[in-house]
C-alpha positions in Angstrom: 104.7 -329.5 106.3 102.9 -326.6 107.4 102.0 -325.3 104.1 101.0 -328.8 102.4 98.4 -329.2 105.2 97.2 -325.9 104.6 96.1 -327.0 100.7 95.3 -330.2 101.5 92.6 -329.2 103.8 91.7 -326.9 100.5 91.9 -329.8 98.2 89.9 -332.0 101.1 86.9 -328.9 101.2 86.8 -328.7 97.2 85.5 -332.3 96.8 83.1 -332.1 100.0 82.1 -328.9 98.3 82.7 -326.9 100.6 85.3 -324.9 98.6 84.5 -320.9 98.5 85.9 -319.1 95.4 88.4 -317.4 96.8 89.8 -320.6 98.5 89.3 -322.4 94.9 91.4 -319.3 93.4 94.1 -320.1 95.9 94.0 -324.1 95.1 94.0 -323.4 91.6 97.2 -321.3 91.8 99.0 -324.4 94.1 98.5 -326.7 91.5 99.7 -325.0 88.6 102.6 -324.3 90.9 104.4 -327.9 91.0 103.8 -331.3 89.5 103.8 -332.7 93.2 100.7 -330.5 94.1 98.7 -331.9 91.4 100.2 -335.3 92.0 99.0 -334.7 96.1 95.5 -333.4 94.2 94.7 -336.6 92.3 95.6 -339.1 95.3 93.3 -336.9 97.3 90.8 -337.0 94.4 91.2 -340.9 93.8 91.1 -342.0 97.9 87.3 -339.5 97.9 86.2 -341.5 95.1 87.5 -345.2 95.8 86.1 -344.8 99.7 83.0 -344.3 98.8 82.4 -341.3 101.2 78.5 -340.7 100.2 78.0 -344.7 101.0 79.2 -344.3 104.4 77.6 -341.3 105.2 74.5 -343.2 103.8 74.9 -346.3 105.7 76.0 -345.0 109.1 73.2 -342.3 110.9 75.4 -338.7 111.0 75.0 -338.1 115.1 76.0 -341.5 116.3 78.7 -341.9 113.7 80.2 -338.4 114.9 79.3 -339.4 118.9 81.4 -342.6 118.4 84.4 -341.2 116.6 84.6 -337.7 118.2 84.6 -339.5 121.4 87.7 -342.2 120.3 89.5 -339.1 118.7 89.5 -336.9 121.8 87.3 -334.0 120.2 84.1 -334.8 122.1 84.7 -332.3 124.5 86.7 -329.0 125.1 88.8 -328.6 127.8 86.0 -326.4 129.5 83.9 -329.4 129.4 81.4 -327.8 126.7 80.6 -330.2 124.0 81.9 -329.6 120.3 79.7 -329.2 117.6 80.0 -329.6 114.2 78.2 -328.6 111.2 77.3 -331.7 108.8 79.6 -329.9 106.0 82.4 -329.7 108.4 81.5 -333.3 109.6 81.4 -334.4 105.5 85.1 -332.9 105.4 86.3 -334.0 108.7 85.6 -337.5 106.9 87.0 -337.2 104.2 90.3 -336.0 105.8 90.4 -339.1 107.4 88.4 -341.8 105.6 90.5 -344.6 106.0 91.3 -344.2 109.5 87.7 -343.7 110.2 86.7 -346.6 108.2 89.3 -348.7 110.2 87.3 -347.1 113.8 83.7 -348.0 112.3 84.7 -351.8 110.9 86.4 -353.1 113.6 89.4 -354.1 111.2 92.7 -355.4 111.9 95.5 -352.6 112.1 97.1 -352.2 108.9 99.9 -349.4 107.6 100.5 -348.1 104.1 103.7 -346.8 102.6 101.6 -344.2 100.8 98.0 -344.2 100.5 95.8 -347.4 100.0 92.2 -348.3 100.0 90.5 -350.1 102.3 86.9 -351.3 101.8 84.5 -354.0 104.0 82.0 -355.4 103.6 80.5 -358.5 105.7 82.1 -361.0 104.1 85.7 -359.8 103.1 87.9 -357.0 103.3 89.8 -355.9 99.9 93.0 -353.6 99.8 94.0 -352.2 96.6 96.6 -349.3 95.6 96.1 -346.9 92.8 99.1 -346.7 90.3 102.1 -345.0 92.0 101.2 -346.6 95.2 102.3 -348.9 97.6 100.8 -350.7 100.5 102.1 -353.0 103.1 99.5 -355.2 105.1 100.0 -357.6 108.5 97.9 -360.5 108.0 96.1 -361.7 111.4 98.6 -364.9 111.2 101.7 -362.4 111.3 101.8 -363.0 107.3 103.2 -359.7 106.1 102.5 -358.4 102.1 104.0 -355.5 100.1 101.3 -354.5 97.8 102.1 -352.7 94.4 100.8 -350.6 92.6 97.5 -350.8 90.6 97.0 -354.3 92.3 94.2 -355.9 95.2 94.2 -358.3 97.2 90.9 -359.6 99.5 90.8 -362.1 102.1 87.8 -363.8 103.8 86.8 -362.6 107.3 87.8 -366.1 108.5 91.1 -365.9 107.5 93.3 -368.1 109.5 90.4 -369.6 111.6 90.2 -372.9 109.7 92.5 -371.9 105.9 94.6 -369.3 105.0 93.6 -367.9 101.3 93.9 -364.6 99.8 92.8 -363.6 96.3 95.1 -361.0 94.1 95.5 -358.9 91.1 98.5 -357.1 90.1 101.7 -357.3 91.9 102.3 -358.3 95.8 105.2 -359.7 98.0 104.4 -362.5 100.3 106.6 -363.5 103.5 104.5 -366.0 104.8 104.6 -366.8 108.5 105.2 -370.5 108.8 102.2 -373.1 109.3 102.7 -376.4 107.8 99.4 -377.5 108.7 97.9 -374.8 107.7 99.0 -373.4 104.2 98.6 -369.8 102.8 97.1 -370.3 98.7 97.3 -367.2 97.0 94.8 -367.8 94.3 95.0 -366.2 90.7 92.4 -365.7 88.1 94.5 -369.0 86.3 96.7 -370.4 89.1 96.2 -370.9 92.6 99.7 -370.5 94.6 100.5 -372.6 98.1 103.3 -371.1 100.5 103.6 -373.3 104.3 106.2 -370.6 105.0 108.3 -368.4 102.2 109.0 -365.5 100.4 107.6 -365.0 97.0 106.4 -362.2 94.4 103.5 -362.7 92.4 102.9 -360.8 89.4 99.8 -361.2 87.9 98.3 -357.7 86.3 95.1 -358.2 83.7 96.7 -356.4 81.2 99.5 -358.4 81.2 100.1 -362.0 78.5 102.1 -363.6 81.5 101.6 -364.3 85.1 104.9 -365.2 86.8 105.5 -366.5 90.6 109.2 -365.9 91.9 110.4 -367.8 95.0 113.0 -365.9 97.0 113.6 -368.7 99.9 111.5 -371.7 101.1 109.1 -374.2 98.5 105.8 -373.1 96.4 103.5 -375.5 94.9 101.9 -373.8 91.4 98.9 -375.8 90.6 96.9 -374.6 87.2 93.5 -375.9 85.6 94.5 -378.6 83.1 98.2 -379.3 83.9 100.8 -380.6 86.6 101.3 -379.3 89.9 104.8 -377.3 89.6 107.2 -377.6 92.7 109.1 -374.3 93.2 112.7 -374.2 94.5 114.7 -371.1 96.0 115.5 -369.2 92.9 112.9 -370.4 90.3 110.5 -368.8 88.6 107.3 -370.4 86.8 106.4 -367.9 84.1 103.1 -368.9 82.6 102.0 -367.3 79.7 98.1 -367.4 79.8 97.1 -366.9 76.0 99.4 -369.7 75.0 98.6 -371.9 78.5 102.1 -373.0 78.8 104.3 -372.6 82.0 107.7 -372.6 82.1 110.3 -372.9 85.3 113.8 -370.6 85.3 116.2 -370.1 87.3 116.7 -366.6 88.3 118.0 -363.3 89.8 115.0 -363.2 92.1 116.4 -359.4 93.3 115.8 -358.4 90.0 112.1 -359.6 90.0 111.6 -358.1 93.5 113.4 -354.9 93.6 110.5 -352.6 92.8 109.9 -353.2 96.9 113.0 -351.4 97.3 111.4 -348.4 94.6 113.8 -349.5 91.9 112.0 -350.8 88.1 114.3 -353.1 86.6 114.1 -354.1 83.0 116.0 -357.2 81.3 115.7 -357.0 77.6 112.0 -356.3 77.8 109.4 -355.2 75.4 108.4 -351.7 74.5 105.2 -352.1 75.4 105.5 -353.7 78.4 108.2 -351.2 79.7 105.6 -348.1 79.2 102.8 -350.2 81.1 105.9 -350.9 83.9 106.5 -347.0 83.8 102.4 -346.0 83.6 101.7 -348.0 86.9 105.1 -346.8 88.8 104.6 -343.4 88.3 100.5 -343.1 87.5 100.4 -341.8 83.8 99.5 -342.6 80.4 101.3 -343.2 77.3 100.3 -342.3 74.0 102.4 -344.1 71.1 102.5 -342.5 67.5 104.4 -344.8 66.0 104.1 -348.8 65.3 107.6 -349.0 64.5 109.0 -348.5 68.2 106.9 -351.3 69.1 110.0 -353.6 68.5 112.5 -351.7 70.8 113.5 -353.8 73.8 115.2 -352.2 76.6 117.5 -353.1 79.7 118.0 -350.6 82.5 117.5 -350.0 85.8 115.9 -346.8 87.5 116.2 -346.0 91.2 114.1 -342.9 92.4 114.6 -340.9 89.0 111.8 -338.9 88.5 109.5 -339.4 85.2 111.4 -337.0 83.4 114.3 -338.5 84.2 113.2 -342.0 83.1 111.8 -340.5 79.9 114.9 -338.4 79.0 117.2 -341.8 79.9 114.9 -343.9 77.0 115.0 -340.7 74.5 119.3 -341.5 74.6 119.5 -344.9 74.2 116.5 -345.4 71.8 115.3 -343.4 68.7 112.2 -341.8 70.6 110.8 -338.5 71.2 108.4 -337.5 73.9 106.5 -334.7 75.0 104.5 -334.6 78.7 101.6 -333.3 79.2 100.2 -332.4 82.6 96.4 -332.3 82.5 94.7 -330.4 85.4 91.1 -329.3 85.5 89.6 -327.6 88.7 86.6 -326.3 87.0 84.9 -329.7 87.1 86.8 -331.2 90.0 88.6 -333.7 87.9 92.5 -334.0 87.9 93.6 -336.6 84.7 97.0 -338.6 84.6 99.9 -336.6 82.9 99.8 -338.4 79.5 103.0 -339.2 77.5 102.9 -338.5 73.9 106.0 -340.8 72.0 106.9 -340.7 68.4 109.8 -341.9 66.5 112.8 -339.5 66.0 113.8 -338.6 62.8 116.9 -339.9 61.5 119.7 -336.7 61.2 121.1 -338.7 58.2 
């Protein structure tokens, strides 16, 4: 624990700038080291970008921001009672180390806990959450409404949430368990479908990259209203899938574990599409595919992985399917950039 503080203070100093060259010697070392050092670099790299670090520095005067947090945080004063002082580069990083807690102080915002890293930003009117791919982020609503975000997915709610309706707005993937208000419902509302839960457990998965947006009810009622057709009633254990470039909705009855699971860090496929199994794999464990050959395109796979790392996953497709793949881990220090590992698949060649 000792030594990943160490280099993440490194990693937090090279994108304030702050970095000297032997330190950026050191850091450049650590990440050829392991894949999880680079993974723990572009996290670091993604939260100092997403946080908008320059914006807050901009919008809040330096001294008064410090006075107020150093003061909450305990580090206004030594125990000889001399005050501390900073430089503004070691203020910049001191930031940046802690941005989202910091933002959390300076807004005012409701306490809120992540399973790994998410991003918070405010602004007067609303307050988004999202989660880069490989994330996960679990929020308490002020009503007691608790979420399980996914990854590559946002959700934003009105400052007035619960005061006279309960509405959120999302993209991706999230898991509702709604506290229970009859009078006052909680409407989840899509870019196509607006979704009404009085009190319930439901997943939501509604990506932009995605043909289909589906809405699976683990226990209680949902009401599924979209633009131009019926209202759909939900029972425990149905699912409305709608597919958006055909605008039809259909309602199954389901294994709702097996459209939940990923909560529980498992991806589940049921005779799914090529495609839509790399996109599954890109999000879960943030990289990129590259596929060489039209003809895999067809390949439909059921499985279920729990934990396995990405080379695991890879080598378990590459047995059961005529594929090759080759990863490649992308780092760049020079111009303080770290890109996704990208996947390269081909078709094998038959041995016959």
């Amino acid at each position: 624990m000792k030594e990943y503080l160490d280099y993440r203070e490194l990693v937090i100093k090279f994108l304030a700038g702050e970095i000297s060259d032997r330190e950026a010697d050191i850091l450049r070392e650590w990440l050829k080291k392991d894949p999880d050092n680079r993974r723990i670099f572009d996290i670091e790299n993604e939260l100092w970008q997403k946080t908008g670090i320059k914006t807050v520095l901009e919008h809040f005067k330096t001294d008064e921001a410090w006075s107020e947090i150093s003061g909450k945080i305990g580090l206004k004063k030594e125990k000889s009672g001399h005050v501390v002082t900073l430089t503004r580069a070691r203020f910049r990083i001191l930031i940046a180390a802690a941005s989202i807690a910091f933002l959390a102080t300076l807004g005012g915002i409701a306490l809120w806990m992540t399973e790994r890293r998410s991003v918070k930003m405010i602004s007067e009117a609303s307050t988004i959450i999202s989660t880069n791919e490989g994330e996960k982020a679990r929020i308490c609503l002020s009503d007691s409404t608790n979420v399980i975000i996914n990854s590559g997915s946002l959700i934003e709610y009105q400052s007035d949430y619960n005061v006279s309706e309960r509405i959120v707005k999302l993209k991706g993937e999230a898991f509702f368990d709604v506290r229970t208000n009859p009078e006052k419902p909680l409407k989840v509302q899509l870019e196509k479908m607006t979704i009404s839960a009085a009190g319930t457990q439901f997943n939501i998965f509604s990506y932009e990259n995605e043909d289909r947006i589906e809405a699976t009810l683990e226990e209680g009622k949902l009401k599924i209203e979209i633009p131009g057709q019926e209202s759909i009633e939900l029972k425990a254990g149905q699912q409305v899938v709608y597919f958006t470039k055909k605008n039809k909705a259909e309602v199954r009855d389901v294994n709702t574990e097996t459209y939940t699971s990923w909560k529980e860090n498992k991806l589940r496929f049921i005779d799914t599409p090529f495609e839509e199994v790399l996109r599954g794999i890109a999000r879960r464990y943030n990289v990129t595919f590259e596929v060489t050959s039209r003809d895999l395109i067809d390949l439909r796979y059921t499985a279920t992985f729990i934990d396995e790392s990405i080379e695991d996953v890879m080598e378990m497709l590459r047995v059961v399917s005529p594929i090759t793949y080759k990863i490649h881990n992308r780092t760049t220090v020079k111009d303080k950039y770290y890109l996704k590992p990208k996947i390269v698949v081909g078709k094998r060649k038959s041995s016959v």
